[in-house]
N, C-alpha and C positions, 0 to 999 in steps of 0.2 A: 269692170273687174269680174272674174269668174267669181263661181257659186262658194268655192270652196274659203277666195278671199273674204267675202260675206259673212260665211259661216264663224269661219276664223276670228274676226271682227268683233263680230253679235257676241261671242265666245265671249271673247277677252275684257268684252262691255260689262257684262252679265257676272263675271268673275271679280271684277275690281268691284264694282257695284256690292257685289254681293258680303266683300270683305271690307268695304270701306262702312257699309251698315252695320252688317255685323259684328263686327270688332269693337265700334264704336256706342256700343250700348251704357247703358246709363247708368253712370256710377253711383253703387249704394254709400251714400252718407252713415261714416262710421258714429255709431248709437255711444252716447257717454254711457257710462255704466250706472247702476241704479244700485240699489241696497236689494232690491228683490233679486236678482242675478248674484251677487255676494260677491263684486269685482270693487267693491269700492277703494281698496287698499288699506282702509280703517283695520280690518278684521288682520294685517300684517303689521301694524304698528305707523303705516304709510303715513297718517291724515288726521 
């Protein structure tokens, strides 16, 4: 194969590589609400 197929290659390795890690970062676990943030729904008659 010429240099440029190589090139092309390495490219396309480096590129999926780079979005299949990236992408796939680590999903933040959504936080219950607490009384100190004042999301508890109490304070709207919710609870």
């Amino acid at each position: 194969m010429s240099w440029k197929r190589y090139l092309f290659v390495s490219m396309s390795v480096i590129l999926s590589a780079g979005l299949l890690f990236g992408c796939a970062a680590d999903e933040e676990p959504e936080e219950e609400p607490t009384e100190e943030n004042g999301e508890t729904g109490e304070e709207n008659g919710e609870g």
